[in-house]
N, C-alpha and C positions, 0 to 999 in steps of 0.2 A: 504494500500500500504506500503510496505517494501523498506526501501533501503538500499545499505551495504557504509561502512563507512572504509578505510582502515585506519589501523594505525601503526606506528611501534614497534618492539618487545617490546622496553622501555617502550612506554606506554600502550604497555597490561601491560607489568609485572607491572608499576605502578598504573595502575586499580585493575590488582589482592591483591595488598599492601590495596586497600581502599577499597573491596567490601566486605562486611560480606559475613561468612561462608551461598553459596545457591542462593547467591543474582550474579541477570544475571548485566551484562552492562548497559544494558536499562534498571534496575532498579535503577538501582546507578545514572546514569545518568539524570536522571526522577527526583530523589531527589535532586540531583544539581544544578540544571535548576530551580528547584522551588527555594531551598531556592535564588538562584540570584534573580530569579523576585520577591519573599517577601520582600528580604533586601535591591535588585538594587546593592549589591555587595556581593561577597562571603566575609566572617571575615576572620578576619587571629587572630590568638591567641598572645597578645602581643600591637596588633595593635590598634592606636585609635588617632582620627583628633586633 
């Protein structure tokens, strides 16, 4: 099962800024979703408790 997900132009265009050359939404997405559930939070560069 499919479902469509709307979003606004901004953040296509900033999907387009992170997605490697080929690589769909739901691929990008896929790998984002994981690392959150590996790490329980996305890093941020810089960042540390």
């Amino acid at each position: 099962m499919t479902h469509t997900i709307e979003i606004s132009d901004d953040m296509k265009d900033r999907l387009d800024n992170h997605c490697e050359e080929g690589e769909s939404y739901e691929e990008f997405l896929e790998e984002l979703l994981t690392i959150y559930e590996t790490e329980g939070a996305f890093l941020q560069e810089g960042y540390s408790e």
